[in-house]
PDB file with SEQRES, HELIX, SHEET and CRYST1 records, atoms N, CA, C and O in Angstrom:
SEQRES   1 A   85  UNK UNK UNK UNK UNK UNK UNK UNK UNK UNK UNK UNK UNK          
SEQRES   2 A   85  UNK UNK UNK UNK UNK UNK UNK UNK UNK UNK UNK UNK UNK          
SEQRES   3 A   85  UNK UNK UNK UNK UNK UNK UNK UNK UNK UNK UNK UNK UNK          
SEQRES   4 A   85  UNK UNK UNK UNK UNK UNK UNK UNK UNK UNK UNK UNK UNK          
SEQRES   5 A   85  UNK UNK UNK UNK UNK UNK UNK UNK UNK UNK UNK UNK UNK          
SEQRES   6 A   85  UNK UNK UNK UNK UNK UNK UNK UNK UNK UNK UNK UNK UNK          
SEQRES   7 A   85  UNK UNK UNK UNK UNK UNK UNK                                  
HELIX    1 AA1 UNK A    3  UNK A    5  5                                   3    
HELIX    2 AA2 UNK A    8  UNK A   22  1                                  15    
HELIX    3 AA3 UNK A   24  UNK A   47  1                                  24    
HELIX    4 AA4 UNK A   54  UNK A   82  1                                  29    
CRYST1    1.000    1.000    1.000  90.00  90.00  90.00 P 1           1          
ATOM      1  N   UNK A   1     -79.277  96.701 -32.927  1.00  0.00           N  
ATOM      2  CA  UNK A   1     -79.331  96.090 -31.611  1.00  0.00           C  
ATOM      3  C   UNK A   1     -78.180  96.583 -30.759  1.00  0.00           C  
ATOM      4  O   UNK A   1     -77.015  96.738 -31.124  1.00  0.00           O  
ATOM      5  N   UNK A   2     -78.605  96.762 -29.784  1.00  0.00           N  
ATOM      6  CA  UNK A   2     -77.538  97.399 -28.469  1.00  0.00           C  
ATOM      7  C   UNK A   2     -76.841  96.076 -27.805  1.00  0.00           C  
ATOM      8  O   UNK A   2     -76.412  94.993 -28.203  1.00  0.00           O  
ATOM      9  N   UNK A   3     -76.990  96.868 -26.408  1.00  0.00           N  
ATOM     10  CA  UNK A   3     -76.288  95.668 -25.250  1.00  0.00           C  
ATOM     11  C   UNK A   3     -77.736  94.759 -25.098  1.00  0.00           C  
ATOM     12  O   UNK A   3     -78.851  95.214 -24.844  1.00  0.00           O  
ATOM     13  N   UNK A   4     -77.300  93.100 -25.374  1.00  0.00           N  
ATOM     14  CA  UNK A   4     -78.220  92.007 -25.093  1.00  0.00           C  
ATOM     15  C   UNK A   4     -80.073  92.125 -25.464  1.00  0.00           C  
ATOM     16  O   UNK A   4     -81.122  91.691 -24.989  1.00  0.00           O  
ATOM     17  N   UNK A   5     -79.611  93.021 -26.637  1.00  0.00           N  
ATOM     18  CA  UNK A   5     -81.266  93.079 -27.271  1.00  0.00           C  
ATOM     19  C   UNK A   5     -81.771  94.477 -26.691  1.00  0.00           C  
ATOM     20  O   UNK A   5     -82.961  94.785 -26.749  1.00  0.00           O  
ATOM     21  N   UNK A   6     -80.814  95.291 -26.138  1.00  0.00           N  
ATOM     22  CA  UNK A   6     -81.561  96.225 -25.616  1.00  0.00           C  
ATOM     23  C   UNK A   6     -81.314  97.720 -26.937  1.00  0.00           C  
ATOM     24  O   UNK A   6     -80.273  97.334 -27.470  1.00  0.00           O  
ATOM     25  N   UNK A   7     -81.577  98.673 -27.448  1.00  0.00           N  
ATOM     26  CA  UNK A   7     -81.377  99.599 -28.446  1.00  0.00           C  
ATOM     27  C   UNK A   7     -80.776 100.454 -27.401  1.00  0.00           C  
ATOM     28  O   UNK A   7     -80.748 100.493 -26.171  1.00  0.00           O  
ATOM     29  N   UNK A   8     -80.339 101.079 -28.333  1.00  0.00           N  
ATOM     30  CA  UNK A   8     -79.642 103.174 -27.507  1.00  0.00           C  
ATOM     31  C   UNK A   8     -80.781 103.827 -26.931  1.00  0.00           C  
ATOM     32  O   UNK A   8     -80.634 104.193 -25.765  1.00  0.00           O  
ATOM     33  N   UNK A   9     -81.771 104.033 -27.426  1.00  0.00           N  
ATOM     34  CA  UNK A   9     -83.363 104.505 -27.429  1.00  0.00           C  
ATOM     35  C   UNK A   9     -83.699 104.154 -26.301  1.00  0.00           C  
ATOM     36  O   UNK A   9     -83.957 105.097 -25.553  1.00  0.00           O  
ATOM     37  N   UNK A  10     -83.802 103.130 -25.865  1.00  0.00           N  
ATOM     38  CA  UNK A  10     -84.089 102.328 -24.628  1.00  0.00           C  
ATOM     39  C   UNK A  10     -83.190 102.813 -23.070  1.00  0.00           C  
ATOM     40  O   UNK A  10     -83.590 103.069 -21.935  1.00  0.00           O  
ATOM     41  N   UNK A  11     -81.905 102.777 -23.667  1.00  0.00           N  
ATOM     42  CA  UNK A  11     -81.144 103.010 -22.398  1.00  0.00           C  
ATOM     43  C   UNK A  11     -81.256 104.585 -22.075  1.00  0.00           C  
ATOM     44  O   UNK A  11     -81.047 105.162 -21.008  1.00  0.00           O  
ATOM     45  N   UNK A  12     -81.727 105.205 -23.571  1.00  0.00           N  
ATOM     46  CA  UNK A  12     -81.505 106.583 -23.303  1.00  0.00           C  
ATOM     47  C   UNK A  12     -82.920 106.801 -22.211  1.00  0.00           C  
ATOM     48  O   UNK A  12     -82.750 107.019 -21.012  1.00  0.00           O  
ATOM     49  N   UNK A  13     -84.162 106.713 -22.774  1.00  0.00           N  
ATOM     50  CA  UNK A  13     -85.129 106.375 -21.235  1.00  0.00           C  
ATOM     51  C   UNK A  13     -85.058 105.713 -20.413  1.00  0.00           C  
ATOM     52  O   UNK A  13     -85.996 105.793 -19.619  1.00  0.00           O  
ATOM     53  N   UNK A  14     -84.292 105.000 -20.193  1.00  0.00           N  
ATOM     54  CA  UNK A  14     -84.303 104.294 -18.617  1.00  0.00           C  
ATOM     55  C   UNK A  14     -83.194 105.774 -18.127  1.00  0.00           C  
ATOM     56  O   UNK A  14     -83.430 106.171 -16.986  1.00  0.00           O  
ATOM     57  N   UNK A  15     -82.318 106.383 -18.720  1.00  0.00           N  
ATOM     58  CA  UNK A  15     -81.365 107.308 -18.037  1.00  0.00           C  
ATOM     59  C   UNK A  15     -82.313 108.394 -17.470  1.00  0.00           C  
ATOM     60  O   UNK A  15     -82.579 108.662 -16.298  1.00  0.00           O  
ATOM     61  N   UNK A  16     -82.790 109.001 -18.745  1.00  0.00           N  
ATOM     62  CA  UNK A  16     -84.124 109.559 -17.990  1.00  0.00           C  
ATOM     63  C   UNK A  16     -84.876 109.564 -16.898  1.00  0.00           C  
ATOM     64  O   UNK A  16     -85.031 110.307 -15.928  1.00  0.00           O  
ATOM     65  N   UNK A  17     -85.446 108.239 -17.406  1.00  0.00           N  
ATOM     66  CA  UNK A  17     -86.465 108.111 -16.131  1.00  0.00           C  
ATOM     67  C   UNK A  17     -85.485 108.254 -14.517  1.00  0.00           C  
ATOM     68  O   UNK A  17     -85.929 108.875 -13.551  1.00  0.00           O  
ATOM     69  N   UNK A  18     -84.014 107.489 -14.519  1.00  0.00           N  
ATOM     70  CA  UNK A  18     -83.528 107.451 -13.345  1.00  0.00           C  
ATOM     71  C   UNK A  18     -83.230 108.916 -12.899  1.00  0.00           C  
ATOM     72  O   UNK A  18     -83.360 109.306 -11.739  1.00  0.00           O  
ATOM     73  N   UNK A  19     -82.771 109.770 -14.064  1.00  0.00           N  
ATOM     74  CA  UNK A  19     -82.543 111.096 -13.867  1.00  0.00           C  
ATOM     75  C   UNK A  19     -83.758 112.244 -13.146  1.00  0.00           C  
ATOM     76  O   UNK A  19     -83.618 113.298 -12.527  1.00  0.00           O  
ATOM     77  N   UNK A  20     -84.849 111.529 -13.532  1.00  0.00           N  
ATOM     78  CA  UNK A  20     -86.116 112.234 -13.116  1.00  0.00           C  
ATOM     79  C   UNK A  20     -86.095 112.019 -11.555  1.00  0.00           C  
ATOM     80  O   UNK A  20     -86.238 112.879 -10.686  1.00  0.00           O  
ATOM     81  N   UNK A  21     -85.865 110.546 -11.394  1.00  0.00           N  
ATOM     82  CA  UNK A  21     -86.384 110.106 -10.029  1.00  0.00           C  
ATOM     83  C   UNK A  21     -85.459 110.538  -8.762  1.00  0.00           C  
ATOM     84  O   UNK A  21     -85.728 110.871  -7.608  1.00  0.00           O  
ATOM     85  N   UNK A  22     -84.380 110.400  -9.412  1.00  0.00           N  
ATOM     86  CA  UNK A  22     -83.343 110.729  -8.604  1.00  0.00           C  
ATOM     87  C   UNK A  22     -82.587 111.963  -7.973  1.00  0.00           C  
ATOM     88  O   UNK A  22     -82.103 112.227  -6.873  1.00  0.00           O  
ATOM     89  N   UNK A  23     -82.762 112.806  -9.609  1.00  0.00           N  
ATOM     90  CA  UNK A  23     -82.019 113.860  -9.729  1.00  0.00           C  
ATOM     91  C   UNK A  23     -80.464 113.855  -9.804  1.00  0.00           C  
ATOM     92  O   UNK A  23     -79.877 112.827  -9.467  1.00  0.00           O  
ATOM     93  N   UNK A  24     -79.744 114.967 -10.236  1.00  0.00           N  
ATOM     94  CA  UNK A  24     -78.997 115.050 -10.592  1.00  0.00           C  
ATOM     95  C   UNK A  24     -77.610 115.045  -9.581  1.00  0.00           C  
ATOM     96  O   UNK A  24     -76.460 114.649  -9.770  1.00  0.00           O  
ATOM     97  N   UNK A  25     -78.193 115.588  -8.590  1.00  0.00           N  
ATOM     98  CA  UNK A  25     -77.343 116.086  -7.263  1.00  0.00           C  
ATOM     99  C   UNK A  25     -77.038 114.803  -6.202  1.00  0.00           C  
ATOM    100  O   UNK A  25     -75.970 114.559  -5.640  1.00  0.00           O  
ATOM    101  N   UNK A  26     -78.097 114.186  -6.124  1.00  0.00           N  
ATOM    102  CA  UNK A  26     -78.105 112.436  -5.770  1.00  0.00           C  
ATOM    103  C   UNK A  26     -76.721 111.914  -6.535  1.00  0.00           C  
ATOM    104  O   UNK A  26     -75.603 111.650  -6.092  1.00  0.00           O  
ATOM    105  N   UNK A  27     -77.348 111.874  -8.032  1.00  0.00           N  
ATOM    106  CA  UNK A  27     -76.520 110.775  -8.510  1.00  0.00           C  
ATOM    107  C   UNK A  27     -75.179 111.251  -8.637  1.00  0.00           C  
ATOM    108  O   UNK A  27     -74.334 110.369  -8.790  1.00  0.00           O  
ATOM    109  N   UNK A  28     -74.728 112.591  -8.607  1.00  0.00           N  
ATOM    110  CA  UNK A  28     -73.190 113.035  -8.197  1.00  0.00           C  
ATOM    111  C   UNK A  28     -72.827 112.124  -7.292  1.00  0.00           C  
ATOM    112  O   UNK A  28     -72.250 111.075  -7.580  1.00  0.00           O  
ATOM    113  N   UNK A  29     -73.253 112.598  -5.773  1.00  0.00           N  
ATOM    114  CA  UNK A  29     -73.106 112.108  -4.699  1.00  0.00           C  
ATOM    115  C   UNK A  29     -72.926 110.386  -4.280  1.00  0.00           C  
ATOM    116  O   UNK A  29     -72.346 109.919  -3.300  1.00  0.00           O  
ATOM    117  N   UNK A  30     -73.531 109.772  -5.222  1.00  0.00           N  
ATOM    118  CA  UNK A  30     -73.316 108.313  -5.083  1.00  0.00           C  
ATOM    119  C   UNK A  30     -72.235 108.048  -5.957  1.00  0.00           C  
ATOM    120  O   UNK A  30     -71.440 107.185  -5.585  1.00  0.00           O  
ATOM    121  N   UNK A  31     -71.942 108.883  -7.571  1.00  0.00           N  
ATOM    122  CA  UNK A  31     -70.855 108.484  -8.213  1.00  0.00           C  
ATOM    123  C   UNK A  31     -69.587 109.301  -7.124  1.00  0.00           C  
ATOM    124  O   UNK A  31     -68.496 109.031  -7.625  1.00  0.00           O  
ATOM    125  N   UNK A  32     -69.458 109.868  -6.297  1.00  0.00           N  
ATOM    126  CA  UNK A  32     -68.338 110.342  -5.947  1.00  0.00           C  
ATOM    127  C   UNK A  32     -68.657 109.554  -4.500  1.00  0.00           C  
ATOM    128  O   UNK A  32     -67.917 110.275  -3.830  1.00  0.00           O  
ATOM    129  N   UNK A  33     -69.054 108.872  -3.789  1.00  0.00           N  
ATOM    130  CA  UNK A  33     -68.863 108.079  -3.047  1.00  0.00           C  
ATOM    131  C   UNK A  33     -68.436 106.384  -3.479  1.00  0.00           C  
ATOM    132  O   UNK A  33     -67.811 105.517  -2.867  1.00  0.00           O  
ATOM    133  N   UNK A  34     -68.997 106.407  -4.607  1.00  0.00           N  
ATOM    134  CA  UNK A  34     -68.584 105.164  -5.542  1.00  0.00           C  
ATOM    135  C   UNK A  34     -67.170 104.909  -5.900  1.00  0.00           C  
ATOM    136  O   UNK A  34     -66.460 103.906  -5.830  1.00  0.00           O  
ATOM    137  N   UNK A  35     -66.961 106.228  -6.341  1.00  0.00           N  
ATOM    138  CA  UNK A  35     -65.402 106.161  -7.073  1.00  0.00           C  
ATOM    139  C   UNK A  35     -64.026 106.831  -5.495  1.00  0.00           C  
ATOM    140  O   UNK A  35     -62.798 106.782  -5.424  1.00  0.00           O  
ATOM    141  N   UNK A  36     -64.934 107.284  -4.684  1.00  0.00           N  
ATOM    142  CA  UNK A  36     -63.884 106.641  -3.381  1.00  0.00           C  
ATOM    143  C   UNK A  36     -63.954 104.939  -2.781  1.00  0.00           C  
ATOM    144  O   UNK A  36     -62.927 104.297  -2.564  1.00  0.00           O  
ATOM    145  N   UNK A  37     -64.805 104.599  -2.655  1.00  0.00           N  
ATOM    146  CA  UNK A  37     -64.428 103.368  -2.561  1.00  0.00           C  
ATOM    147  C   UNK A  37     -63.777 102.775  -3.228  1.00  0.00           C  
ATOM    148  O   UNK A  37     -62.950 102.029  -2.704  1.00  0.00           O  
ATOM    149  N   UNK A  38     -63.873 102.857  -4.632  1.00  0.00           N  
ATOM    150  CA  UNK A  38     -63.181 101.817  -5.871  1.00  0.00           C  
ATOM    151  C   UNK A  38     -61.260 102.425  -5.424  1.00  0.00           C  
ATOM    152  O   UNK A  38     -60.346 101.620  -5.245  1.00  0.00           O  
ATOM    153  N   UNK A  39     -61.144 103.523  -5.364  1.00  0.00           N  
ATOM    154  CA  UNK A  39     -59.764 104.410  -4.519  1.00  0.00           C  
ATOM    155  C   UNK A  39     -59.250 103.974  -3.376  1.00  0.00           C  
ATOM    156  O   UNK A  39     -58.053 104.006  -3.090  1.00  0.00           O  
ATOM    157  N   UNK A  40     -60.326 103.466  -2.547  1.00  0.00           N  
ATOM    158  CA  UNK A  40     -59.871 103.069  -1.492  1.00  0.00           C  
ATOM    159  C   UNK A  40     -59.185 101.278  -1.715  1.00  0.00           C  
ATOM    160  O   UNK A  40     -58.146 100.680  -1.435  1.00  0.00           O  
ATOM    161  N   UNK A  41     -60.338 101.012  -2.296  1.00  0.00           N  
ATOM    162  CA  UNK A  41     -59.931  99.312  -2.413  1.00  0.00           C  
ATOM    163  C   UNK A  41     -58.771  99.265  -3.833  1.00  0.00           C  
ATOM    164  O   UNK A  41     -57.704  98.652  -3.866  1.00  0.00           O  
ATOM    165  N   UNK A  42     -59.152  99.796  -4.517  1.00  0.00           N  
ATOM    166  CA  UNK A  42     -57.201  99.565  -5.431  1.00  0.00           C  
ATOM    167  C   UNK A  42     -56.192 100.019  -4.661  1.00  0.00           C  
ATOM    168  O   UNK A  42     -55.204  99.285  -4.671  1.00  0.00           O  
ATOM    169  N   UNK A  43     -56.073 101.557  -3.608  1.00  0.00           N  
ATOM    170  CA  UNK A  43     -54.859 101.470  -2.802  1.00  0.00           C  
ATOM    171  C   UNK A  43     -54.723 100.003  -1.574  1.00  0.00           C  
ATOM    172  O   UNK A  43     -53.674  99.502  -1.172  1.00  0.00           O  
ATOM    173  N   UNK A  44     -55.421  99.804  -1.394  1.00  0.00           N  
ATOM    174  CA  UNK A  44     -55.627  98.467  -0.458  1.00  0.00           C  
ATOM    175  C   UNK A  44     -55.265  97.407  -1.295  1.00  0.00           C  
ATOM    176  O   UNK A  44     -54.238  96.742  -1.157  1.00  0.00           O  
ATOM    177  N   UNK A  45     -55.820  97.305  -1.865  1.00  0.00           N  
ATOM    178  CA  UNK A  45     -54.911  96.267  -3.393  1.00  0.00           C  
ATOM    179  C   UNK A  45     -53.370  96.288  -3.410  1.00  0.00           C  
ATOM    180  O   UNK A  45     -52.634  95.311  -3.267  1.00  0.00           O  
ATOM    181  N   UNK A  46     -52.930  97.856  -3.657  1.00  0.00           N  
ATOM    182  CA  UNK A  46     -51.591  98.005  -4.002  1.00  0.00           C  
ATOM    183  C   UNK A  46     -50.527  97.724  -3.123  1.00  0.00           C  
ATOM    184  O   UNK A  46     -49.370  97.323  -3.246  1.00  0.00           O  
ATOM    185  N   UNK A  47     -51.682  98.241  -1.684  1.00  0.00           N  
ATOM    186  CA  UNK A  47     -50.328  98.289  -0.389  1.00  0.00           C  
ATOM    187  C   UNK A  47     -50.239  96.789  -0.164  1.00  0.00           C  
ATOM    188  O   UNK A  47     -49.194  96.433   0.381  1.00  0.00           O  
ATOM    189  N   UNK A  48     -51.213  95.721  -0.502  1.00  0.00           N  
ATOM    190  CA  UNK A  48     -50.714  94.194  -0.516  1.00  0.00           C  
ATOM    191  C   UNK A  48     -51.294  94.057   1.415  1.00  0.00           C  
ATOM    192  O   UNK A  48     -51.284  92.921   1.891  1.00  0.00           O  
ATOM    193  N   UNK A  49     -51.568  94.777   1.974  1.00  0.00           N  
ATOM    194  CA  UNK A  49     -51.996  94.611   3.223  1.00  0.00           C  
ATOM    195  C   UNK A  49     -52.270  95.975   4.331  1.00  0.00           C  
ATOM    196  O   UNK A  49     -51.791  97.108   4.275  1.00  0.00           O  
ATOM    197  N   UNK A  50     -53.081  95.466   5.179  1.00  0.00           N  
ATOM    198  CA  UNK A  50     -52.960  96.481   6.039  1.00  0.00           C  
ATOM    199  C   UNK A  50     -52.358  97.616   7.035  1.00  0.00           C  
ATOM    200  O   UNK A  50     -52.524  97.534   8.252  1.00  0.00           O  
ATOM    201  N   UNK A  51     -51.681  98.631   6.452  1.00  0.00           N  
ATOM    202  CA  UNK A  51     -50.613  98.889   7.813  1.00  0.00           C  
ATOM    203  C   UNK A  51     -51.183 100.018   7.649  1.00  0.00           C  
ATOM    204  O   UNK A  51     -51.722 100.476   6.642  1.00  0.00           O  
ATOM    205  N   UNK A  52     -50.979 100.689   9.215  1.00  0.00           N  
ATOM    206  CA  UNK A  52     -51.392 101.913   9.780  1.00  0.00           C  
ATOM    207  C   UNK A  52     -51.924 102.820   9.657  1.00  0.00           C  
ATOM    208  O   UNK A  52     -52.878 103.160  10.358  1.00  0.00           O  
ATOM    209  N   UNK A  53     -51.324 103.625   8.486  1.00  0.00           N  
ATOM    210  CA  UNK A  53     -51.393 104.657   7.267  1.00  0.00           C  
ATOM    211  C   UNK A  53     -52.494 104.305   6.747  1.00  0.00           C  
ATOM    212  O   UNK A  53     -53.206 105.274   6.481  1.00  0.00           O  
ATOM    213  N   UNK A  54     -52.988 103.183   6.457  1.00  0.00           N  
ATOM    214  CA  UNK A  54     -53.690 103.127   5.431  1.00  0.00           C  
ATOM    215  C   UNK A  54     -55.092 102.992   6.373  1.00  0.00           C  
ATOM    216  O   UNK A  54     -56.137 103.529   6.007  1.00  0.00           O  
ATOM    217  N   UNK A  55     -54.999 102.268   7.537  1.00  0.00           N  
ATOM    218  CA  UNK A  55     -55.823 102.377   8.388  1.00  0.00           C  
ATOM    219  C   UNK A  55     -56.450 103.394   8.775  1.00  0.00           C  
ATOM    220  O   UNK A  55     -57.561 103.204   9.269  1.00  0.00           O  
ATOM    221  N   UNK A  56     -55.998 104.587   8.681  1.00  0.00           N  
ATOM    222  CA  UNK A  56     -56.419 105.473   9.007  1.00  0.00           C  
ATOM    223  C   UNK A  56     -56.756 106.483   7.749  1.00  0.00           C  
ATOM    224  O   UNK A  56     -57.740 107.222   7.715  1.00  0.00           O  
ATOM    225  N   UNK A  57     -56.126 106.416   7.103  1.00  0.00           N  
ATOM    226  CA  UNK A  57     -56.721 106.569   5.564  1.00  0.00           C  
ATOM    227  C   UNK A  57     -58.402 106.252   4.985  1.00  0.00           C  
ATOM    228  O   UNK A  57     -59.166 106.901   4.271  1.00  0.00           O  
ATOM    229  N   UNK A  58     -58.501 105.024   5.636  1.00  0.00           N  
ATOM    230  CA  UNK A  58     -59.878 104.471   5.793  1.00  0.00           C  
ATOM    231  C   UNK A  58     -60.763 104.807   6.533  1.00  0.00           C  
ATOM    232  O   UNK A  58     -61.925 104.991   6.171  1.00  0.00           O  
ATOM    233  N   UNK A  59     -60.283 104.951   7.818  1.00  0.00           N  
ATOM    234  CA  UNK A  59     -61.006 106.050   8.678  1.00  0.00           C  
ATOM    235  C   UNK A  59     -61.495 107.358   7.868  1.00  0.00           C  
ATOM    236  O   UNK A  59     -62.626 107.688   7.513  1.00  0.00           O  
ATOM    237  N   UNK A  60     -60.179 108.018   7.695  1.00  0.00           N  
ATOM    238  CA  UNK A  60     -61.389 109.316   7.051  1.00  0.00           C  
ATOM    239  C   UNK A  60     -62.046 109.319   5.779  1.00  0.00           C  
ATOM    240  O   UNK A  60     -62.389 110.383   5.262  1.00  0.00           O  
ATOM    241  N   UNK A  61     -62.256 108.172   5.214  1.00  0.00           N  
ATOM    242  CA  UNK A  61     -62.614 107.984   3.901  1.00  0.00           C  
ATOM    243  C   UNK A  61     -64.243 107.882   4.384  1.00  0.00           C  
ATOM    244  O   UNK A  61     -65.166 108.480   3.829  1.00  0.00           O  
ATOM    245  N   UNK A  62     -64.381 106.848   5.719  1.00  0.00           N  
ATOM    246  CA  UNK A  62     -65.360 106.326   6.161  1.00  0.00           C  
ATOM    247  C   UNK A  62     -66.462 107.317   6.324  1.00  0.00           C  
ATOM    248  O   UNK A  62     -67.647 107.358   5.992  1.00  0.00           O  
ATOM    249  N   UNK A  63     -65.270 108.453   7.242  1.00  0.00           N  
ATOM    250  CA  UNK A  63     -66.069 109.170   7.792  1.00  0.00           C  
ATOM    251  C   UNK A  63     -66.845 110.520   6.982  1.00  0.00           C  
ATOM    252  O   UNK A  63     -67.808 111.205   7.325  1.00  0.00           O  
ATOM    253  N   UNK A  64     -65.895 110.564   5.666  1.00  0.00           N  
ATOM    254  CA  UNK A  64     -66.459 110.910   4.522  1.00  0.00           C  
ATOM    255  C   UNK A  64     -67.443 110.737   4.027  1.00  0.00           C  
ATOM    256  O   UNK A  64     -68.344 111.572   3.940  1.00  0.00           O  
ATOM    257  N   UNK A  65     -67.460 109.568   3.587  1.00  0.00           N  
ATOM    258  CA  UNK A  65     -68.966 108.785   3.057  1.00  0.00           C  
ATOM    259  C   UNK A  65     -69.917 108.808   4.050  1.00  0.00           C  
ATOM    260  O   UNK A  65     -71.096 108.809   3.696  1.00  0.00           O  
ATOM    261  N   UNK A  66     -69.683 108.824   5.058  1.00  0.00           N  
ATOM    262  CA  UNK A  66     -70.820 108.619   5.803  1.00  0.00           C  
ATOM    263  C   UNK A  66     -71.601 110.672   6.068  1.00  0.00           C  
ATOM    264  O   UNK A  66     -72.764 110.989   6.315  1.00  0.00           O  
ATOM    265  N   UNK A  67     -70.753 111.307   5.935  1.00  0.00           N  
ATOM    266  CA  UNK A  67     -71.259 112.971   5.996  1.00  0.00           C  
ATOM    267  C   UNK A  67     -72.283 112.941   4.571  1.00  0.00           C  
ATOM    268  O   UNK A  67     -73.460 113.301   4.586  1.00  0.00           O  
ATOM    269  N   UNK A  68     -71.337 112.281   3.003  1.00  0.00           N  
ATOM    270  CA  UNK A  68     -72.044 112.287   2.025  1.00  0.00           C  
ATOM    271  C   UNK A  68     -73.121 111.340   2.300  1.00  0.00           C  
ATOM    272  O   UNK A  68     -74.099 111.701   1.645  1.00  0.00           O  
ATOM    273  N   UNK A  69     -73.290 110.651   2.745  1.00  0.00           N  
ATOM    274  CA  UNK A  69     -74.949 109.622   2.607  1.00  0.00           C  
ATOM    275  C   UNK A  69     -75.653 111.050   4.000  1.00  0.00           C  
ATOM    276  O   UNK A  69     -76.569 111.716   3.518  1.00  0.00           O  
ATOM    277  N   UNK A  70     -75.392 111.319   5.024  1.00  0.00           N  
ATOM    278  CA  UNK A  70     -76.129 112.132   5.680  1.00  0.00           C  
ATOM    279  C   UNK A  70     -76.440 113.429   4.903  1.00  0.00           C  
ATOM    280  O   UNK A  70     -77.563 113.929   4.977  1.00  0.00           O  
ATOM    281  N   UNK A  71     -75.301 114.066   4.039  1.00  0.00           N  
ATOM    282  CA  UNK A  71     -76.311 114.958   3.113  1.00  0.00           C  
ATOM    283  C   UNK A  71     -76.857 114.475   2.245  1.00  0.00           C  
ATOM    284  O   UNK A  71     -77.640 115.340   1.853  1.00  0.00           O  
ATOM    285  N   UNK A  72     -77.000 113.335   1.461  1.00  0.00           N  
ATOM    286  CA  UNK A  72     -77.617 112.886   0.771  1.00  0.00           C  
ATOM    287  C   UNK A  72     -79.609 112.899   1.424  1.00  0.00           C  
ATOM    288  O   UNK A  72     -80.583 113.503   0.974  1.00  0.00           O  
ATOM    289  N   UNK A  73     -79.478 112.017   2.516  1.00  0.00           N  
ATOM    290  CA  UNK A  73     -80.682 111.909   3.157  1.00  0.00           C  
ATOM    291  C   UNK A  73     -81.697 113.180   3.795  1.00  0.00           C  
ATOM    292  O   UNK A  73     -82.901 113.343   3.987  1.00  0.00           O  
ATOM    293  N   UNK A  74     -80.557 113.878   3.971  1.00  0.00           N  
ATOM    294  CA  UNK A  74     -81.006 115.598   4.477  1.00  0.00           C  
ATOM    295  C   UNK A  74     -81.589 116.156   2.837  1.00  0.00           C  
ATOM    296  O   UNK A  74     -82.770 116.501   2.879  1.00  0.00           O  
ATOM    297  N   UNK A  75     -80.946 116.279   1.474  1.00  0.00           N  
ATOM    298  CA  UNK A  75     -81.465 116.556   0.427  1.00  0.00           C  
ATOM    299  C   UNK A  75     -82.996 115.919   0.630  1.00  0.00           C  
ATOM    300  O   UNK A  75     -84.004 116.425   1.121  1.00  0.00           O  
ATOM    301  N   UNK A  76     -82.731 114.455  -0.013  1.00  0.00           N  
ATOM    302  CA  UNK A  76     -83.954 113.725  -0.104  1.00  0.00           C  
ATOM    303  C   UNK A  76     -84.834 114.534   0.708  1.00  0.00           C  
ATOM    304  O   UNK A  76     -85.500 115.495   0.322  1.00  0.00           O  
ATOM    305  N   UNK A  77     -84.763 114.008   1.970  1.00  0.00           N  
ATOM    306  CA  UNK A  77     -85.819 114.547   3.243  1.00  0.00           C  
ATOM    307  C   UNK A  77     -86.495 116.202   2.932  1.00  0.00           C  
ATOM    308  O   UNK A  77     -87.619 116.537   3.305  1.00  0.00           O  
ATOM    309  N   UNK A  78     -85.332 117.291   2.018  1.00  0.00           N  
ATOM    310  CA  UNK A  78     -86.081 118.616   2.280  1.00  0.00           C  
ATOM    311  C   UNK A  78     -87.029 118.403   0.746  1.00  0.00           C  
ATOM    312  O   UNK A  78     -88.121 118.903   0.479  1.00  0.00           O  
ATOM    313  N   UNK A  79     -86.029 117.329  -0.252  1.00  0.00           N  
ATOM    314  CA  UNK A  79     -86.905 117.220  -1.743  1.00  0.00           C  
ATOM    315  C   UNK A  79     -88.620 116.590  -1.546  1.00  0.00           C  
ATOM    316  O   UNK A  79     -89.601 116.983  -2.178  1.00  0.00           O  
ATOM    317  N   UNK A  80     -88.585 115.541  -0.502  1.00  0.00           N  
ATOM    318  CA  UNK A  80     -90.002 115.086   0.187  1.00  0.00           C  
ATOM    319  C   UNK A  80     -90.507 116.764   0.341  1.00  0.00           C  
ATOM    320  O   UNK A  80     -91.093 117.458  -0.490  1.00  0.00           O  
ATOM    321  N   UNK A  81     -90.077 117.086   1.619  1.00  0.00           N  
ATOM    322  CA  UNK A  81     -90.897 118.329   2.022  1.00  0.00           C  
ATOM    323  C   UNK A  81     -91.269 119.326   1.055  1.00  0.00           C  
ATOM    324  O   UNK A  81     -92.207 120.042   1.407  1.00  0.00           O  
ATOM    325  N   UNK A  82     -90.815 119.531   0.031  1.00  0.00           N  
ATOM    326  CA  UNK A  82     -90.731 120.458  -1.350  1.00  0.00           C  
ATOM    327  C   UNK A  82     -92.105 119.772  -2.145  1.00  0.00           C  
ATOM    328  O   UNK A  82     -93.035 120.478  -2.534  1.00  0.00           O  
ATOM    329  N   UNK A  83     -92.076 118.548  -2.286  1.00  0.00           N  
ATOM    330  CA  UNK A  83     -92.966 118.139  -3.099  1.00  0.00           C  
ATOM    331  C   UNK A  83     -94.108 118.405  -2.097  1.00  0.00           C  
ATOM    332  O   UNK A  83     -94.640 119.498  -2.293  1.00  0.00           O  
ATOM    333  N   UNK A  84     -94.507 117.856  -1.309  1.00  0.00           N  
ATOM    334  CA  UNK A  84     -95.652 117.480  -0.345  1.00  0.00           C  
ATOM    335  C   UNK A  84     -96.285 119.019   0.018  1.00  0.00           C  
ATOM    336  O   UNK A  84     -97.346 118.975   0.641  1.00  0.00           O  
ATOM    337  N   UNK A  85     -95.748 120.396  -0.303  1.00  0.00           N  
ATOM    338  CA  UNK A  85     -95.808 121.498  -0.053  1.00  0.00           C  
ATOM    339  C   UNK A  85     -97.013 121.967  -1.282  1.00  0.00           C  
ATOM    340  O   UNK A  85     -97.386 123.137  -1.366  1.00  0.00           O  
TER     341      UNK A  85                                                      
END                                                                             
């Protein structure tokens, strides 16, 4: 028995299946937008509050993530057109 009744076997196809659906290049892109946020909010943690620096730190973090979700959606959008072809 695995995690809460679930086997290895099990999780290993659900990875699969997400790997199929998703692809590989997706799920980069969300783990490296993931693990800037978690970066952003422990330095925000550390500095104990907001000052300037960090304000703007956030800014380009923002504006980061937001280029990665627009290539993200530009992928998707040409992976639609690829299939439907």
């Amino acid at each position: 028995m695995g995690l809460g009744g679930i086997s290895i076997w099990q999780l290993l196809i659900v990875l699969v299946i997400v790997l199929l659906l998703f692809g590989t290049k997706k799920l980069r892109n969300l783990g490296t937008d993931l693990g800037g946020a978690v970066k952003g909010f422990r330095s925000s943690m550390k500095d104990g509050g907001a000052s300037e620096s960090s304000e703007s730190t956030e800014e380009g973090e923002s504006a980061t993530q937001t280029e990665s979700l627009t290539e993200s959606a530009e992928t998707a959008e040409a992976d639609k057109s690829k299939s439907n072809v």
